[in-house]
Steps between C-alpha positions, in 0.01 A plus 500: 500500500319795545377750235738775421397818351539578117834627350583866501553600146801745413552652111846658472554728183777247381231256421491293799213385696545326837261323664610484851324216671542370891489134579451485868321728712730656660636577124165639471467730753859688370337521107196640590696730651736608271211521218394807790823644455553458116146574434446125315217377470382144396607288183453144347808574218855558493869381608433316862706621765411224762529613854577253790569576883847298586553363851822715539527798597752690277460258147637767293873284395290283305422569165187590351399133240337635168248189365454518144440880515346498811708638898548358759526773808547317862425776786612523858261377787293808542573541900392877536447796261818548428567145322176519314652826368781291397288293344380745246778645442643138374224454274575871323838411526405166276295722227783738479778306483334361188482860330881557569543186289299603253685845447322745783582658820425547856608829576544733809293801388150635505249506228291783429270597168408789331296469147518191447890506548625277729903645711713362753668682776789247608778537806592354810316530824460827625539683228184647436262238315216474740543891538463606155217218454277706723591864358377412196169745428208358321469388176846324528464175706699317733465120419792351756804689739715207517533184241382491143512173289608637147463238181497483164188389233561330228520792261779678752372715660558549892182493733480597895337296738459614853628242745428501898717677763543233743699663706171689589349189681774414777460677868146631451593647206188676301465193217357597156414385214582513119328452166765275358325441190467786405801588297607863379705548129848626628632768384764685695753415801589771741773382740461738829792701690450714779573851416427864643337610176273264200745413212457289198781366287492195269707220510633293174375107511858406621464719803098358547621119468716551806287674678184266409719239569559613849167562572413163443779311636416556824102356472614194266740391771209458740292345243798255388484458961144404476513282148847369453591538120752321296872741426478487151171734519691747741614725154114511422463890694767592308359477126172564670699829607659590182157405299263752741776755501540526095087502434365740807681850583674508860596833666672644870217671658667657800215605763401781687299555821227732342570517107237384257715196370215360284495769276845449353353155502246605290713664248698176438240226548391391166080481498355303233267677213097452640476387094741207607420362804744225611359137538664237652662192263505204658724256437265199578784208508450167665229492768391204717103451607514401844228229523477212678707226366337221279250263586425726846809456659668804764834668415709528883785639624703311667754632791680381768750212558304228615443314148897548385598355270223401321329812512726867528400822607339679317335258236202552325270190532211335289220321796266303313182383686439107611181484426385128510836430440696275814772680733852291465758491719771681296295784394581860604217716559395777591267550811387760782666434841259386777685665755551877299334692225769407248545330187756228547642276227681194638512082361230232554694246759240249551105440416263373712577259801876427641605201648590458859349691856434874474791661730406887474103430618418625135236263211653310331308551193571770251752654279837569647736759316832587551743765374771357291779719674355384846588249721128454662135410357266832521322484817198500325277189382275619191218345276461549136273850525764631663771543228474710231644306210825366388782682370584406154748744397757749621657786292793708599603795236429346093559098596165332612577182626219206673453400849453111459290350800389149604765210541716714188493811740625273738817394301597821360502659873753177619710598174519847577578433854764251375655747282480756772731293733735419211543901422590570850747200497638590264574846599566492855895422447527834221317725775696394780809554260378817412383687817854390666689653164216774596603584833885497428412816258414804404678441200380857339889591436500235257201671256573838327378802643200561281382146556528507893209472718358802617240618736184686377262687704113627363295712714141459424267667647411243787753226438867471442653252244845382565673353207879332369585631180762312266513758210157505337390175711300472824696211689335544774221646697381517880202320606276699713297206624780246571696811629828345265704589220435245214794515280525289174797278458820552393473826628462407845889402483594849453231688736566518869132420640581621870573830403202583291229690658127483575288790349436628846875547545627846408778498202 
């Protein structure tokens, strides 16, 4: 395994720290350069974000595994600019999704400072953001034109982060970069309207909810694209809404071509007495030091199909050295490839010689590995200083669970293959059952209205999600890479599949 760099360090004003850290090179190469673009530099402490490289190309329907605190974030095969791009933008996707949780905001609007006094200017595309950004004379500052992360401290108070404009990186765009870290006390929202002539007019906190609301709906939808989140935190944004709207004044700031729009600003903008300057509280809460694990051994993230079902995508794994200690057959390791720079775990099939001719021309004598979801040995024969170690654990969200190996390894991967079989015997006669009671449907009639199946469309900015909508509940959702609608049952039985669109389809 070759060395990776250290992790990028990230402080939010909530009281988070991240530690994002890559575990493959290829990981690497996308952290080091999203610390360029967030303006992170290096760090030994904090909540790990572990960054792996999947062999897919579009991994983004699998969710993100959280390990005792720490992330799990698998990226898309970096193929050309554009992907590695992606690839950031997954791994700020990761960090934010956690602040929405935690009571803050991603919102469509730029950031801009003036005394110490952090403001938002929030609308849709177009409206004027980037515009306004760059009128803005000396000493006020423009911070970001595009996204701002908004959360909460511990005492409740509402900070400003800036957050990248990715859009600013596809087709030669100019790039950029942003001082994440550095966070600015919030103290006003301006939502922007076009308008012949500059016009201020405050809103009450039920009008700013909505409208904050909106803002953000828009950006959490993508983020929710790139980290899939459970339902139940879907009504976070809106006492995130309510709770930024009733502590920070919101106005209409209707825009001119040629007015001086930050002076009515600067009437309104509440600027903090030099006597009292404001600090930042933290609210430290639990943070994990990302070491190595005991006794020397790696942490790994493990992706791909190839070890299923002992091992699923994506896992966080313990690899504990050899040593002096012997290689078993039984064992799964963890080892470079021969044949490409990657990290590959896989099972130890045999040690030392077999019995019988060599057929393939290859020696005999060796370590053979296979994966436990193939049907072939690994063309590969290895000796003992070429694997790693041996993986001793595997954790997926809070349940940490061991990896036996040897002759017990052995047994539990002929029980789980057992079981395997039974499972699908055991269902083969419902499925058939159900996908011909399926195809006799749509039964929608039979549902009330409000609790029929219907289509959503979001627009991002780059992407379109398509999704089935059973009142509150997502029932179903296209899949970009398998190119399919994935509906969950029963609602299949009242959803005519044929009919539904792609998002390149017009609706």
């Amino acid at each position: 395994m070759s060395d990776t760099p250290p992790g990028l360090k990230l402080d939010l004003a909530d009281g988070q720290r991240w530690l994002v850290c890559p575990v493959d090179d290829r990981a690497a190469v996308i952290v080091a350069e999203l610390g360029k673009v967030m303006c992170l530099g290096p760090g030994d402490t904090g909540r790990a974000l572990y960054v792996a490289v999947s062999g897919e190309s579009n991994p983004s329907d699998r969710p993100d595994a959280e390990s005792g605190g720490a992330v799990v974030c698998c990226l898309p095969e970096p193929t050309n600019p554009d992907m590695q791009v992606i690839g950031m933008e997954r791994i700020a996707s990761a960090i934010a999704r956690e602040s929405l949780v935690r009571g803050g905001l991603l919102l469509h609007a730029a950031l801009a400072e003036y005394q110490g006094s952090g403001f938002v200017m929030a609308g849709p595309g177009g409206v004027g953001k980037s515009t306004a950004s760059r009128r803005l004379p000396s000493p006020w500052r423009s911070i970001c034109d595009d996204m701002t992360l908004v959360v909460r401290d511990g005492t409740g108070r509402f900070w400003a982060h800036p957050w990248p404009t990715w859009s600013r990186f596809f087709l030669n765009g100019p790039e950029g970069s942003w001082p994440v870290e550095q966070a600015v006390p919030l103290r006003a929202i301006f939502f922007l309207l076009q308008s012949p002539a500059d016009e201020l007019e405050p809103l009450n906190s039920t009008q700013a909810a909505a409208l904050l609301l909106e803002s953000a709906l828009n950006l959490t939808q993508a983020v929710a694209s790139h980290v899939p989140t459970p339902n139940s935190r879907i009504p976070v944004g809106v006492s995130a809404s309510r709770a930024l709207a009733s502590a920070v004044p919101a106005y209409s700031l209707r825009l001119g071509l040629d007015g001086r729009f930050w002076e009515g600003i600067g009437r309104v903008l509440p600027v903090p007495p030099a006597e009292a300057p404001v600090e930042k509280t933290k609210d430290e809460g639990p943070m994990t030091v990302v070491t190595l694990a005991p006794r020397g051994a790696l942490r790994v993230v493990y992706t791909g199909t190839s070890m299923n079902p002992t091992l699923v995508e994506p896992e966080l794994l313990e690899v504990k050295p050899y040593g002096a200690k012997r290689v078993w057959p039984g064992d799964v390791v963890c080892l470079k490839s021969p044949e490409a720079d990657m990290t590959v775990v896989h099972r130890v099939v045999s040690v030392g010689p077999r019995s019988g001719r060599p057929t393939d021309g290859r020696p005999q004598e060796g370590i053979r590995t296979r994966g436990d979801n193939n049907l072939q040995d690994d063309p590969w024969v290895l000796q003992p200083e070429d694997i790693i170690g041996r993986v001793t654990s595997a954790q997926r969200g809070a349940r940490r669970r061991k990896v036996p190996g040897g002759r017990q390894g052995l047994v539990v991967l002929r029980r789980a293959r057992f079981g395997q079989m039974i499972w699908r015997c055991a269902g083969l006669v419902p499925h058939k059952l159900y996908s011909l009671v399926a195809g006799l449907g749509p039964f929608d009639r039979l549902l009330p209205r409000g609790l029929r199946p219907r289509l959503v469309r979001f627009d991002a900015r780059y992407r379109v999600f398509l999704k089935l909508l059973s009142g509150r509940l997502t029932v179903g959702q296209y899949d970009d890479r398998r190119e399919e609608w994935r509906i969950r049952r029963p609602f299949r039985l009242f959803v005519d599949e044929e009919s539904l669109p792609s998002p390149k389809a017009k609706i």
